[in-house]
N, C-alpha and C positions, 0 to 999 in steps of 0.2 A: 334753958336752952336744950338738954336733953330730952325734955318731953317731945318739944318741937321734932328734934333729931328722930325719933320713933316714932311720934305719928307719921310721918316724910316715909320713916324704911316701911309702915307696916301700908304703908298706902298706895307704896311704890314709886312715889314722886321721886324720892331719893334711891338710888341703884344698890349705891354702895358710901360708907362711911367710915373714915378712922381716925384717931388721933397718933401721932406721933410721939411713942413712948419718951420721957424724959423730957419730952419740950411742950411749948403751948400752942403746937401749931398740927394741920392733922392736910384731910382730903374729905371730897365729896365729889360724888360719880353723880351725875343728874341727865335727864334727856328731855330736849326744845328747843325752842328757841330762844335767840339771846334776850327778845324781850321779855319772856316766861321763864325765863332763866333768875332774868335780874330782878323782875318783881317777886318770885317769891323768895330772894335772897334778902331781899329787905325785910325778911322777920327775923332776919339774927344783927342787924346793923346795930343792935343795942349790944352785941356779946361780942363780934369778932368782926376782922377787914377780911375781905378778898382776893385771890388773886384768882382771874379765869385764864380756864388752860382749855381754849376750842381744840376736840380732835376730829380726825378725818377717819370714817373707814375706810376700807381696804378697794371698796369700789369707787368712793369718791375722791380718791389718789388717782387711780386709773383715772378719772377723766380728767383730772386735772394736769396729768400727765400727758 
């Protein structure tokens, strides 16, 4: 799984990565779409579950607003 995790950061696909010291559970910063999202999320469905957390930027509040 760590291999995977590095090629992702050295390639750029992945932003940003971390595990959550003391437990088994972490983050991943990723930018796309939700279907490029989820497909390449299915190279770790043999290591870990999901939880997606869409965020908004700062301009895309403003129109939402």
């Amino acid at each position: 799984m760590m291999a995977i995790v590095k090629e992702s950061l050295e390639k750029g696909v992945t932003k940003d990565w971390g595990a959550f010291v003391g437990e088994t559970s972490g983050y991943s910063i990723l930018e796309g779409t939700e279907v490029e999202i989820g497909s390449y999320l299915q190279k770790f469905v043999p290591f870990v579950s999901f939880k997606l957390f869409p965020i908004a930027s700062v301009s895309q509040v403003e129109k939402l607003i």
